[in-house]
C-alpha positions in Angstrom: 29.7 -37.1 43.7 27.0 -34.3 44.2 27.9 -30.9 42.2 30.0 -28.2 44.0 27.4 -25.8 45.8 29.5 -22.9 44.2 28.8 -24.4 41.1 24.8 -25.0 41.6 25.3 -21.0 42.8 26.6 -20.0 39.6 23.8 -21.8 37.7 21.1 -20.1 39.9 22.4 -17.2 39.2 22.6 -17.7 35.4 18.6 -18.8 35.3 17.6 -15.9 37.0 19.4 -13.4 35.5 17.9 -14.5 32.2 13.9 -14.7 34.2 15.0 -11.3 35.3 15.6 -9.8 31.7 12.2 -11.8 31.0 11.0 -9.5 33.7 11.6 -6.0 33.0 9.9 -6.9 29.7 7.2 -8.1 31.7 7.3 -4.9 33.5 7.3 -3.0 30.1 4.3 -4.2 29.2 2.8 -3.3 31.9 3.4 -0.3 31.9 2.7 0.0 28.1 6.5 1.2 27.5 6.9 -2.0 25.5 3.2 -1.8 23.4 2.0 -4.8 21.5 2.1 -2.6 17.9 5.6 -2.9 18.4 5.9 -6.3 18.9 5.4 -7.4 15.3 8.4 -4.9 14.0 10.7 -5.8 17.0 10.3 -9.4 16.2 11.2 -9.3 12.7 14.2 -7.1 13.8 15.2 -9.3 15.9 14.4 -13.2 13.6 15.7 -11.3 10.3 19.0 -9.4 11.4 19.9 -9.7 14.8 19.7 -13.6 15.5 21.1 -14.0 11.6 24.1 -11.7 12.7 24.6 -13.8 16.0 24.9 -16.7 14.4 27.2 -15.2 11.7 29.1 -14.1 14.2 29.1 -17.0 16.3 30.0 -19.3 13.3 32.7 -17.3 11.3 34.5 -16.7 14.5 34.5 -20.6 16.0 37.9 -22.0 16.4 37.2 -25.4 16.4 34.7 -25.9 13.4 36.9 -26.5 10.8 34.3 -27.5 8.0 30.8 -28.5 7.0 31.9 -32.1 8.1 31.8 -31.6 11.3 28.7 -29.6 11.7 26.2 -32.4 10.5 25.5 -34.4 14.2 24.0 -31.1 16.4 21.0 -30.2 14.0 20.5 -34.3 13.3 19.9 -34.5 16.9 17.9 -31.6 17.3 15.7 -33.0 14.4 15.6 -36.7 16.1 14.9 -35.7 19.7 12.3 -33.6 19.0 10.4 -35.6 16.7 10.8 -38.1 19.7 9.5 -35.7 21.6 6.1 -34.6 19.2 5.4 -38.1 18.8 5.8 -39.2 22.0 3.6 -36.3 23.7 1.1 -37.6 21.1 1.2 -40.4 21.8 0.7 -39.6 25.4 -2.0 -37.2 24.7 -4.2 -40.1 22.8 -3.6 -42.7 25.5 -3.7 -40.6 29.4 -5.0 -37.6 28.1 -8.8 -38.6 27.7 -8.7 -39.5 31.5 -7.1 -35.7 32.9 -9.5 -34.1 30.8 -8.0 -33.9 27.2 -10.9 -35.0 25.5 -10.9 -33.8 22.1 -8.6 -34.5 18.9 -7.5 -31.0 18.9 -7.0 -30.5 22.6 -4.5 -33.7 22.2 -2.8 -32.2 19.3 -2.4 -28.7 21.3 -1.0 -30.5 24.1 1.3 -32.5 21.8 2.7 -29.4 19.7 3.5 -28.0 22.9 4.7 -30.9 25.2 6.7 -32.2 22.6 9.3 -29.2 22.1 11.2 -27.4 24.6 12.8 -23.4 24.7 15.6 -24.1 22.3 15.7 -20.2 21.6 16.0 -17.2 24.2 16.5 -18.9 27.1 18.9 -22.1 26.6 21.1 -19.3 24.1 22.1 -17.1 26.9 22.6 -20.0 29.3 24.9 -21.0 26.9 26.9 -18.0 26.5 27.2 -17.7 30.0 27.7 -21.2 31.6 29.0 -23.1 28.5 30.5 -20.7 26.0 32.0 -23.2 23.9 28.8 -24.9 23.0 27.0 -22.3 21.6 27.7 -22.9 18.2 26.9 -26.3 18.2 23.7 -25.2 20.1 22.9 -23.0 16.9 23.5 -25.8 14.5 21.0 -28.0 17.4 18.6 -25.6 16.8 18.7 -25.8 13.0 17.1 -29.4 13.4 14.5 -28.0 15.8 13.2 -25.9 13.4 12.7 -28.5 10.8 11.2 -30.6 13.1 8.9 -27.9 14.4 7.8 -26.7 11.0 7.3 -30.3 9.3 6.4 -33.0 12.4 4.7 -30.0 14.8 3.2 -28.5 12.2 1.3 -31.9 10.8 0.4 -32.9 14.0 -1.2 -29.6 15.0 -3.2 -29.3 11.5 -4.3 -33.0 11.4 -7.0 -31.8 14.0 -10.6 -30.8 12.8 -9.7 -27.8 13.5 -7.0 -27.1 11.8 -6.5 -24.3 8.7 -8.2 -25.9 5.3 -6.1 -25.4 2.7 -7.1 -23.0 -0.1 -9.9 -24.7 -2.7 -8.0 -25.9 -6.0 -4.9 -25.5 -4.2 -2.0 -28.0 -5.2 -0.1 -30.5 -2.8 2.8 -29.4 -3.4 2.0 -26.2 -2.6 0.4 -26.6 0.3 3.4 -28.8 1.6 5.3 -25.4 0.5 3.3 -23.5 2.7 4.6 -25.6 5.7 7.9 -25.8 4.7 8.5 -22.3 3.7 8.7 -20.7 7.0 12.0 -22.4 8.3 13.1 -22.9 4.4 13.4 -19.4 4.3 13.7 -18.2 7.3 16.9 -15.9 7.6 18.4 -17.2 10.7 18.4 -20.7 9.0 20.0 -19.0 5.8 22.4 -17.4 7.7 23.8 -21.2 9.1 23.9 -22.5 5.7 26.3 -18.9 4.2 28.4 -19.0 7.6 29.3 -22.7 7.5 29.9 -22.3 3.7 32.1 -19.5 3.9 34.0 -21.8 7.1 34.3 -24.8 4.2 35.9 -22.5 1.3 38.1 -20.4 3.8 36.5 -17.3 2.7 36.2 -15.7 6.4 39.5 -14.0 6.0 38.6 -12.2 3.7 35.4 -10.5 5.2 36.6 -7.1 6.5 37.2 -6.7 10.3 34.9 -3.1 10.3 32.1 -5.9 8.7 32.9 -8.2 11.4 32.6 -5.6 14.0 29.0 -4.5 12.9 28.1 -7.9 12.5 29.3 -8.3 16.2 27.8 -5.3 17.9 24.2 -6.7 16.3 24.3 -10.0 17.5 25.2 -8.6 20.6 21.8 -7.0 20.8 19.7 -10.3 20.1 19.2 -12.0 23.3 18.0 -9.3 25.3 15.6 -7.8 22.8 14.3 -11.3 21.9 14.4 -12.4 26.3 12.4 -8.3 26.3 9.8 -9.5 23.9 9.1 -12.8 25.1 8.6 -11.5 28.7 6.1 -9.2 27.1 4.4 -11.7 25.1 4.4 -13.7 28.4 2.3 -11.4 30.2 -0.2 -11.4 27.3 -0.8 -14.9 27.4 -1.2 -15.0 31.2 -4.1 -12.5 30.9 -5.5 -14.8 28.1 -5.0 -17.9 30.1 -8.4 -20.0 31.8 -6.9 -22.3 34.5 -10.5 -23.3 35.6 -9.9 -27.2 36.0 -6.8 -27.4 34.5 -4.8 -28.8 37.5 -4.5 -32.7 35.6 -3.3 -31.0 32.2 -0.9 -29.3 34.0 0.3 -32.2 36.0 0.6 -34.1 32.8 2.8 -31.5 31.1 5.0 -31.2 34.1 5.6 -34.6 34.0 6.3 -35.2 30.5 8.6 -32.2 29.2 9.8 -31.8 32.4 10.5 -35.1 34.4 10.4 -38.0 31.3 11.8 -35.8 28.5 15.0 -34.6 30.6 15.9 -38.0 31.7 15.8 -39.2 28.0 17.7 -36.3 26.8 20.1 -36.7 29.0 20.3 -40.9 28.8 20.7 -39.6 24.7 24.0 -37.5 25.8 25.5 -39.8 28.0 25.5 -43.1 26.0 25.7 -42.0 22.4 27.8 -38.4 22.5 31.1 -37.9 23.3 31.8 -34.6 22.4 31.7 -32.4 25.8 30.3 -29.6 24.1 27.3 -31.7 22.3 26.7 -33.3 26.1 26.4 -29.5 27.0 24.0 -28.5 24.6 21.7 -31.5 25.4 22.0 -30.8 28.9 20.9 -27.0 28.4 18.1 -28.5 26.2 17.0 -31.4 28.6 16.3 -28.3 31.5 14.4 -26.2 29.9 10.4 -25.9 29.8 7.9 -25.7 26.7 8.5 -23.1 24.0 6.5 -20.1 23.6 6.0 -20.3 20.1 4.0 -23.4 19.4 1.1 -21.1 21.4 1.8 -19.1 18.0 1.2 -22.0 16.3 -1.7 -23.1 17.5 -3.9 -20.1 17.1 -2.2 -19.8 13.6 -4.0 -23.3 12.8 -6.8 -22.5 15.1 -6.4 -25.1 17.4 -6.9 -25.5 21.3 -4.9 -22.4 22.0 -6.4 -22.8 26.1 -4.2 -26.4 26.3 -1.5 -24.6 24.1 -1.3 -21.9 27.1 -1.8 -24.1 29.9 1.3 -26.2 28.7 3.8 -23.5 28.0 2.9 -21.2 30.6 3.1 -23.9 33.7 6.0 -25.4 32.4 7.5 -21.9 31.8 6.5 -21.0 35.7 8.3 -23.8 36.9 11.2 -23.6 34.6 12.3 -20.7 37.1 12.6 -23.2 39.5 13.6 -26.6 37.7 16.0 -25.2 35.2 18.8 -25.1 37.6 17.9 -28.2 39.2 18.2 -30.2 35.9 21.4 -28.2 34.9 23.0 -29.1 38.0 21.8 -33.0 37.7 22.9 -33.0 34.4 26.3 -31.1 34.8 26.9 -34.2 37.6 25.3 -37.1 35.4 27.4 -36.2 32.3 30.2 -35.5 33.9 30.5 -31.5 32.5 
């Protein structure tokens, strides 16, 4: 049975009203209303208070999480899928990549980084909110895993190239396996997870005052758009930056990868091992979306091949306009949601 057109409408309209706050950040650049010395302040604002009140809010105020039992399967899968995914796009990389013009270890690690992970931020998060309310908590706890997997499998695979950073002379292993650990070990969205779903176990939320909630709730609210302002922004930087001289084959094998073979084993993953409807969701939000933005980040942080980095995410991203919805509404009819 094919999805109801009214349906297919509503997700259409729910992907491009997120491209379209994307947008007038885009726009804001621009037109140098949104300037990139603010981006650095704005991004902290938004990764140290307003995502860590969201997800406070989010978590305190979820009916149907009753303890830290039940919150232990979303960031597992998160952390399983996309290490699936890194190694996999690696493994990809070493074997097809030499013949589409991927010729070099740290081109193949590039393309791996960012093949390998999809948006699990600012794009699947308001999807969420809007199409499937009720799974954006365990979207949250999804992206938990993510991170882990970003900062510990990503972030090997990107510095086992020649290019990589090389770590500080005299400089212990265990703390350079800090360094790589540290930025999701501490990040505050992260610690924010681990108070809310502690203060759910001991019963404590009843107890936090409802003027606290309120702020708490008026901050979060402000999250998405800055972060879906910023990253429209950012976009438009790394379009300028871009060289698509002969990059047609790269392109085509990024396409295919995050966004033909990774969507049909994301969604295979939800429809023959969870049950849980909102889990299914989640995955299905996941399995649609493109290549993050961040691993770009990433790359030039470790100086690797930021051109494949950008050639990745931004075609991907491009098309995500346009595929997004399609996958949502394959997956809303293959899992039965």
């Amino acid at each position: 049975m094919l999805m109801d057109p009214e349906a297919f409408a509503v997700i259409i309209s729910s992907v491009l009203g997120v491209f379209l706050v994307m947008g007038v950040g885009a726009v804001c650049r621009v037109q140098h209303w949104l300037t990139h010395q603010a981006d650095v302040s704005l991004a902290k604002l938004t990764a140290k208070v307003l995502l860590p009140c969201l997800f406070l809010d989010r978590i305190l105020g979820d009916s149907t999480l009753d303890s830290l039992a039940s919150a232990w399967l979303p960031p597992l899968l998160g952390f399983t899928i996309t290490t699936f995914g890194f190694l996999a796009a690696w493994y990809v990389a070493k074997t097809v990549g030499p013949f589409v013009g991927l010729k070099t270890d740290a081109q193949q690690r590039a393309f791996a980084l960012c093949a390998g992970i999809c948006n699990y931020g600012y794009i699947p998060l308001p999807l969420a909110q809007i199409t499937y309310p009720n799974a954006e908590v365990e979207m949250i706890l999804h992206n938990v895993g993510v991170d882990i997997s970003l900062w510990s499998v990503g972030v090997a695979i990107v510095t086992g190239s020649k290019g990589g950073k090389k770590p500080k002379e005299h400089q212990s292993a265990w703390r350079r396996n800090w360094e790589r650990i540290s930025p999701v070990a501490t990040s505050a969205p992260l610690i924010a997870v681990i108070v809310a779903l502690s203060i759910r176990a001991s019963g404590m939320e009843t107890f936090i005052p409802t003027s606290v909630m309120r702020s708490v709730g008026l901050l979060a609210s402000s999250s998405i758009p800055l972060g879906l302002l910023l990253s429209g922004a950012i976009l438009v930087d790394f379009l300028r930056a871009a060289d698509w001289t002969g990059s047609a084959p790269v392109i085509g094998l990024a396409v295919g990868f995050r966004q033909l073979f990774m969507p049909v084993v994301m969604l295979g993953i939800a429809a023959v091992t969870v049950t849980a409807t909102d889990l299914k969701q989640v995955l299905l939000l996941e399995a649609a979306m493109p290549s993050a933005v961040f691993p770009i980040v990433l790359t030039r942080l470790y100086e690797g091949d930021t051109a494949t980095a950008l050639r990745v995410v931004l075609s991907t991203s491009l098309l995500g306009i346009v595929l997004i919805p399609v996958w949502m509404a394959i997956g809303a009819w293959w899992l039965g949601v």
